[in-house]
KEKE-3310 file (N, C-alpha, C; in steps of 0.2 Angstrom, whole numbers, plus 5000, padded with zeros to 4 digits):
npx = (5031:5031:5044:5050:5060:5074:5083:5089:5080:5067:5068:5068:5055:5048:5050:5046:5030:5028:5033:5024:5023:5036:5041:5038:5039:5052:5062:5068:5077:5083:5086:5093:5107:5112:5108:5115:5128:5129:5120:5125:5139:5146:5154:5155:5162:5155:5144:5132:5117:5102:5086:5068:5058:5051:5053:5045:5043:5030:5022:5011:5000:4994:4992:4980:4980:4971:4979:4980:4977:4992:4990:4981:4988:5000:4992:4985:4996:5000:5009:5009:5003:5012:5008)
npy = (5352:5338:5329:5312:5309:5314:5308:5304:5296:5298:5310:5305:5299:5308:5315:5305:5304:5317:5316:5319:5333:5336:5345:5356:5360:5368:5361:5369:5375:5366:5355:5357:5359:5346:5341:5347:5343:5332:5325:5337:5339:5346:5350:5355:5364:5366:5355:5347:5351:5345:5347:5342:5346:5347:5358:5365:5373:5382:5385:5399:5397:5382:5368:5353:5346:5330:5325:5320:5334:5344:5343:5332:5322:5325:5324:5310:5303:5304:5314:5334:5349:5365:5382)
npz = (5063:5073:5076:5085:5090:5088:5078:5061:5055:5061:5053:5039:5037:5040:5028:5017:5021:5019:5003:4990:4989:4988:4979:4979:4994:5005:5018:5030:5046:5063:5055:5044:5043:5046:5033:5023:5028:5027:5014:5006:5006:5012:5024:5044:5053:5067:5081:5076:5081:5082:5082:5091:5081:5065:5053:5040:5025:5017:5002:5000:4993:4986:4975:4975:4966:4964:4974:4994:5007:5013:5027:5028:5024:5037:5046:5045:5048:5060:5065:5069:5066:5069:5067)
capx = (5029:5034:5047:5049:5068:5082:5089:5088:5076:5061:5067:5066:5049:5042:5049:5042:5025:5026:5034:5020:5023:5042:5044:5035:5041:5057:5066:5072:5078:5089:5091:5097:5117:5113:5106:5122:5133:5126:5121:5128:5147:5148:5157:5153:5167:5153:5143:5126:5111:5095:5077:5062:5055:5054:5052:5043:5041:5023:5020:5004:4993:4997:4987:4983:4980:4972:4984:4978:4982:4998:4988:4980:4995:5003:4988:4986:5004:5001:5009:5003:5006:5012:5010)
capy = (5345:5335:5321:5308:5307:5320:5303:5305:5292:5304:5317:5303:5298:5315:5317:5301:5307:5325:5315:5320:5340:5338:5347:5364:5365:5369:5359:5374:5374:5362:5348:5361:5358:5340:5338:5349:5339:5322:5326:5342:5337:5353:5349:5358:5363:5365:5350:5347:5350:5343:5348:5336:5346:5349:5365:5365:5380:5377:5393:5400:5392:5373:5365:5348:5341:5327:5323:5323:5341:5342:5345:5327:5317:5325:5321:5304:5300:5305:5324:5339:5354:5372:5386)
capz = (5064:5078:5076:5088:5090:5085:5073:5054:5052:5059:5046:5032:5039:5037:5021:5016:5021:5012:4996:4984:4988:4989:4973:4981:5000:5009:5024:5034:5053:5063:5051:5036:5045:5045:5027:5020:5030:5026:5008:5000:5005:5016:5032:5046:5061:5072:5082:5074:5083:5081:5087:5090:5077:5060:5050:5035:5023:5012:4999:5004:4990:4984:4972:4978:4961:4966:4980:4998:5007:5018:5033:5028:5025:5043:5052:5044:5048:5068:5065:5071:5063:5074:5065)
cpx = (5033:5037:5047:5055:5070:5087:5085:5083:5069:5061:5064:5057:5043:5043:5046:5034:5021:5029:5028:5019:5032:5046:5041:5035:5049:5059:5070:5074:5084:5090:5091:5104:5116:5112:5113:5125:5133:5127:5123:5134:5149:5148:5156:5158:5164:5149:5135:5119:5106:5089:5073:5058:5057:5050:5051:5041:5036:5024:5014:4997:4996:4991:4987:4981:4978:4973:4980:4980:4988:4993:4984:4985:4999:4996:4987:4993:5007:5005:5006:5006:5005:5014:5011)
cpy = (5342:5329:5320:5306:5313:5315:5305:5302:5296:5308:5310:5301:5304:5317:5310:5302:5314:5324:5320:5329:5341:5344:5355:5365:5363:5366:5365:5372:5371:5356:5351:5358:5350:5336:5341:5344:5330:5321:5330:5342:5345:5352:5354:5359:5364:5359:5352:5346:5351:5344:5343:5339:5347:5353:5364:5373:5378:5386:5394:5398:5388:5372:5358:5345:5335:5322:5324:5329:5339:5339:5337:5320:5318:5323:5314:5299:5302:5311:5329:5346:5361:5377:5395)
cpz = (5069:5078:5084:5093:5087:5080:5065:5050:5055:5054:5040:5033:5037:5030:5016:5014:5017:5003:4991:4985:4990:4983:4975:4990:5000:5014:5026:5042:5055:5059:5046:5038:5042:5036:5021:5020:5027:5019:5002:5002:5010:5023:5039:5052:5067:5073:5079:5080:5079:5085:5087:5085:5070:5056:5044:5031:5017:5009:5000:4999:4984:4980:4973:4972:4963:4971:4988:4999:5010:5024:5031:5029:5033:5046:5051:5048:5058:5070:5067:5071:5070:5070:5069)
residu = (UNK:UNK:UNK:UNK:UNK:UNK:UNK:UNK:UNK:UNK:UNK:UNK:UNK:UNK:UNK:UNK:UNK:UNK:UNK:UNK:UNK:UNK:UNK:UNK:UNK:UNK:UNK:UNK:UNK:UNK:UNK:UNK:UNK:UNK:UNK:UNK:UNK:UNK:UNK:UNK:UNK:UNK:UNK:UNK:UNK:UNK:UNK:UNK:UNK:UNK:UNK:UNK:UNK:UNK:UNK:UNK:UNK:UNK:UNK:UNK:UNK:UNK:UNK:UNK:UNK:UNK:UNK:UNK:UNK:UNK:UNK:UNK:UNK:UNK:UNK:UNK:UNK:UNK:UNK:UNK:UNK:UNK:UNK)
# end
């Protein structure tokens, strides 16, 4: 997915977004240091870099229950998935 900015409020945006499948993906990539650092109290001696993107890990088959898909909610929400 492609944020907008390298600042924390695109990450929250995307996770806003994928709210109703948070409980079955991953946040992997460059804002793992930053989500430790931030909210799992794990300090980091290096400088945190950020990419304009963000890394998403989906298991290979979701049930949308009802829900729209991912691939609807990022497209709805002006994202554009790169797999």
């Amino acid at each position: 997915m492609e944020a907008s900015k390298t600042d924390p409020l695109s990450l929250l945006k995307a996770i806003e977004v994928l709210a109703p499948y948070l409980d079955e993906i991953v946040i992997v990539g460059g804002w793992v240091p930053f989500l430790y650092t931030r909210y799992g109290q794990m300090p980091s001696p290096h400088p945190l870099l950020r990419t304009m993107d963000i890394d998403v890990v989906v298991p290979r088959h979701v049930e949308e229950r009802g829900r729209p898909t991912i691939d609807e909610l990022l497209s709805h929400a002006g994202y554009e998935a790169r797999i």
